[in-house]
FIDO-370501 format. One record per residue: z, x negated, y of N, C-alpha, C in turn; residue in one letter. Coordinates in steps of 0.1 Angstrom, whole numbers, padded with zeros to 4 digits, always signed. Layout:
# FIDO-370501
ZXYZXYZXYA
...
//
This chain:
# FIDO-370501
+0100-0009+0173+0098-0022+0168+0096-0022+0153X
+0096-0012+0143+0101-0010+0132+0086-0010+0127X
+0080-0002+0135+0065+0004+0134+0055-0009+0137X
+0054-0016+0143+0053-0028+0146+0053-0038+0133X
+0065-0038+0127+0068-0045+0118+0058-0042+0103X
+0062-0030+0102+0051-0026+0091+0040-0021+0096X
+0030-0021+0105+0018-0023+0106+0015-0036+0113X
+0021-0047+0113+0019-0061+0109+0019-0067+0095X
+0025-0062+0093+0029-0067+0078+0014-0062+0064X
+0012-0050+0067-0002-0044+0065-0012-0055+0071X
-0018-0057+0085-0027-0060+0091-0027-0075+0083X
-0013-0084+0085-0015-0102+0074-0019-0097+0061X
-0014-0088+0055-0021-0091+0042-0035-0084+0039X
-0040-0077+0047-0053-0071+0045-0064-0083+0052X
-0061-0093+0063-0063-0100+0064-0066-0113+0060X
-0055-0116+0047-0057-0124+0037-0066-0120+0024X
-0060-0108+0022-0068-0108+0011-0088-0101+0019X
-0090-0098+0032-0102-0102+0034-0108-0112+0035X
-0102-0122+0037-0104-0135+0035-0111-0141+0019X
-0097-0138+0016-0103-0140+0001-0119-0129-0006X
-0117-0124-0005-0133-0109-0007-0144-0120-0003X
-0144-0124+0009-0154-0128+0019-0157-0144+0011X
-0147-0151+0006-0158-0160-0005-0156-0156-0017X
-0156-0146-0021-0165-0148-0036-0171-0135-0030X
-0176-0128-0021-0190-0121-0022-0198-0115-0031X
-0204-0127-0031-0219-0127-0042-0213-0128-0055X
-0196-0130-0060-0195-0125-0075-0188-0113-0074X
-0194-0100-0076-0187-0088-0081-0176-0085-0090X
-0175-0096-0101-0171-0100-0111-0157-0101-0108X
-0157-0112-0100-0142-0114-0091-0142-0109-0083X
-0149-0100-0071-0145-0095-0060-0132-0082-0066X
-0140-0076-0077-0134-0059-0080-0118-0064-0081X
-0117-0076-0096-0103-0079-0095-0096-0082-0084X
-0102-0093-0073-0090-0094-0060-0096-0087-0055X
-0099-0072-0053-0100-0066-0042-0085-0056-0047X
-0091-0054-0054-0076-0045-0064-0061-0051-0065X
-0066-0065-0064-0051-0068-0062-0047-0071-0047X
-0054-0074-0039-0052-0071-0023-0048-0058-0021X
-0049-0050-0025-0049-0030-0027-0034-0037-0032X
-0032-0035-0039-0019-0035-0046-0006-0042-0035X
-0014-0056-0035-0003-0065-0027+0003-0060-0012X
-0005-0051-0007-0006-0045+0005+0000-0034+0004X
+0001-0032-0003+0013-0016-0009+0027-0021-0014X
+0030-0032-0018+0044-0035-0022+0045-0041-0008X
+0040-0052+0001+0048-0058+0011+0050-0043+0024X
+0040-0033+0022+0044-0018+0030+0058-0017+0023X
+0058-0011+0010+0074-0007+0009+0085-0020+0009X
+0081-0030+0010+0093-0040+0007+0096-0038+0029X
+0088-0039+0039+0091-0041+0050+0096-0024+0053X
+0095-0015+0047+0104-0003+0053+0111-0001+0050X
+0112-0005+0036+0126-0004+0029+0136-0017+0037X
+0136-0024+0041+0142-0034+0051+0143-0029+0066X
+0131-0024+0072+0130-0025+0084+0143-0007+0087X
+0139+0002+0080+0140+0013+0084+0153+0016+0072X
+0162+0005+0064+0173+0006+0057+0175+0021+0050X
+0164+0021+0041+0164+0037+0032+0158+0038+0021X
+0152+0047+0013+0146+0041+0000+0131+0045+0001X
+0120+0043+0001+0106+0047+0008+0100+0054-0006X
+0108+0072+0003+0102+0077-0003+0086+0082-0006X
+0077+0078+0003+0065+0079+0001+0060+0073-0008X
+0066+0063-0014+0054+0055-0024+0068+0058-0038X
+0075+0066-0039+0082+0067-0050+0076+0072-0060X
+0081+0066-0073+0073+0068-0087+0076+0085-0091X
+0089+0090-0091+0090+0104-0089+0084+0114-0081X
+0082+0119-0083+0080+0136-0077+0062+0130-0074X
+0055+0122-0079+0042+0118-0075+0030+0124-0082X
+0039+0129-0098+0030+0132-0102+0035+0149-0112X
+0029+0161-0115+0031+0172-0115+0035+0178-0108X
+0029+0184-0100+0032+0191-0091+0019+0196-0090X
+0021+0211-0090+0008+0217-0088+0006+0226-0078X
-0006+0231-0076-0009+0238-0062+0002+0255-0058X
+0004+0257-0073+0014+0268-0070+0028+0266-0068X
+0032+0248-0061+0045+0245-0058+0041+0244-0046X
+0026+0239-0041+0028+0241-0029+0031+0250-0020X
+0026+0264-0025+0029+0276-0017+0047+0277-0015X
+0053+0275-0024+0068+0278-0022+0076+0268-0010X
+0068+0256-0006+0073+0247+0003+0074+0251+0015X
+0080+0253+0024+0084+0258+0036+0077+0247+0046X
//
């Protein structure tokens, strides 16, 4: 049911914010900004429902360990 939850919770907001895209269209101007912030909004309500549904800290979208790390750390990973 967990799985469910957060790929519902994805599908309403990618939903809304296609909604929104679909009238302003024909302005690029506004589309790039709310398309970007639909991207965004759809990534916090992902970690806000795992971090609730699945009671842990989600580490997939954590600000640590995201960035430096280079291809010669990958080899040492088991």
């Amino acid at each position: 049911m967990k799985l469910v939850w957060q790929i519902l919770a994805v599908v309403v907001i990618s939903a809304i914010g296609g909604r929104a895209l679909t009238g302003v269209r024909d302005n690029p101007w506004l589309a790039i900004p709310l398309g970007g912030i639909a991207v965004v909004l759809a990534v916090l309500v992902y970690r806000w429902v795992v971090g609730r549904a699945e009671r842990r800290l989600v580490t997939e979208l954590a600000g640590q360990g995201a960035r430096g790390r280079s291809c010669a750390d990958c080899s040492s990973v088991s």
